[in-house]
C-alpha positions as CSV (number, residue, x, y, z in Angstrom):
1,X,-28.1,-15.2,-29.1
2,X,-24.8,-16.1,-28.7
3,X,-24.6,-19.7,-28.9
4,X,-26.5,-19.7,-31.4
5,X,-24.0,-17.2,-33.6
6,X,-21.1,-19.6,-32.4
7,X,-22.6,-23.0,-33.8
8,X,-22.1,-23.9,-29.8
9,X,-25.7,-24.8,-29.5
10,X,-25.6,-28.0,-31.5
11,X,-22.9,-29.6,-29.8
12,X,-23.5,-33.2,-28.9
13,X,-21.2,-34.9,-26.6
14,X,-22.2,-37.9,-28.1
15,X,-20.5,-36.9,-30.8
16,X,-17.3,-37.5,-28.8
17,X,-15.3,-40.6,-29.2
18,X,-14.7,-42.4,-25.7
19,X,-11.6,-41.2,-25.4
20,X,-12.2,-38.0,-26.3
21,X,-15.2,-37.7,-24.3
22,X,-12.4,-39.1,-21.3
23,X,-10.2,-36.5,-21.5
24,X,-12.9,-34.0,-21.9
25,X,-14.1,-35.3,-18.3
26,X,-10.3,-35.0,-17.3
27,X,-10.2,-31.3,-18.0
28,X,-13.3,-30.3,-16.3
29,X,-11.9,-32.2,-13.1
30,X,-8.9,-30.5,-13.3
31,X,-9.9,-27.1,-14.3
32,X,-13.1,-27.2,-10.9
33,X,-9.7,-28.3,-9.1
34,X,-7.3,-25.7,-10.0
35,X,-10.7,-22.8,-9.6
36,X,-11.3,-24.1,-5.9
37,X,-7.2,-23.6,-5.0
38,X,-7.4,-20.3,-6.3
39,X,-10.4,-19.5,-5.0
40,X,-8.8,-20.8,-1.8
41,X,-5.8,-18.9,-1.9
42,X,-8.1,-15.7,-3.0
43,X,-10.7,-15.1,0.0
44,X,-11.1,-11.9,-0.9
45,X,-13.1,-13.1,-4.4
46,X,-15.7,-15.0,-2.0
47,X,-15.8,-11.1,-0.1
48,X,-16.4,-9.1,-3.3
49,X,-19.5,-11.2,-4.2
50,X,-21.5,-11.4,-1.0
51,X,-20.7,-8.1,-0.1
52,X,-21.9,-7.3,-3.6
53,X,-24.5,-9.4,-3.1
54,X,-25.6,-8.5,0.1
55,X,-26.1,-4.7,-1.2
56,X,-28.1,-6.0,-4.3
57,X,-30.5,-7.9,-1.9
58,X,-30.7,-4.6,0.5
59,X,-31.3,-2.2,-2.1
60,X,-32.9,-4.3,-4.6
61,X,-31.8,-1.6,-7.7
62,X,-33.7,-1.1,-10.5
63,X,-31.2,-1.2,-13.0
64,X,-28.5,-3.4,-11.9
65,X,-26.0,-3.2,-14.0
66,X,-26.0,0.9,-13.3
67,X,-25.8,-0.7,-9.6
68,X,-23.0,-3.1,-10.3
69,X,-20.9,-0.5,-12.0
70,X,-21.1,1.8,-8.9
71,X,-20.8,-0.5,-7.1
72,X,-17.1,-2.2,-8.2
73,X,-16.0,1.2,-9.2
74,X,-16.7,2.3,-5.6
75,X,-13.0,3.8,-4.2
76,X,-14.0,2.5,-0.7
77,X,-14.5,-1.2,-2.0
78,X,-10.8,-2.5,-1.4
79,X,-10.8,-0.9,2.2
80,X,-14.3,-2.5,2.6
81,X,-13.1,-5.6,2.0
82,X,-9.7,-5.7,3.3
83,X,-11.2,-4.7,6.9
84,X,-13.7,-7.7,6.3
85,X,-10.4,-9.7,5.5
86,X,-8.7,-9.0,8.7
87,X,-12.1,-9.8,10.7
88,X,-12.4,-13.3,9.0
89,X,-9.0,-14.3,10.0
């Protein structure tokens, strides 16, 4: 897999020193902060996955990523959800 391939799957955050295991906490804080404001300033992202979401639990598709590729190539999405903007607000 993956992690594996990178070396990621051995890392030990005890292997940290204090301070870098500090700063480490520092960016995670900052980086969850800065995803919720543009998540915030972005409702439409919030839109695009429940909608998406929504149809996945309707249909229930056999091969999903087929059904995910139709689905966000779909030339009616951004009308979809730009009416579903302007009903939120």
């Amino acid at each position: 897999n993956m992690a594996e391939q990178s070396g990621m799957e051995r890392l030990d955050i005890g292997a940290l020193s204090p301070e870098q295991q500090e700063k480490l906490r520092q960016f995670k804080i900052k980086t969850r902060i800065e995803n919720e404001k543009y998540l915030r300033s972005h409702p439409e992202v919030d839109l695009l996955l429940s909608d998406f979401l929504r149809e996945v639990f309707l249909k229930r598709p056999e091969d999903i990523r087929e059904f995910a590729a139709d689905h966000f190539t779909d030339s009616g999405l951004p009308e979809r959800i730009q009416l579903r903007l302007e009903s939120c607000s």
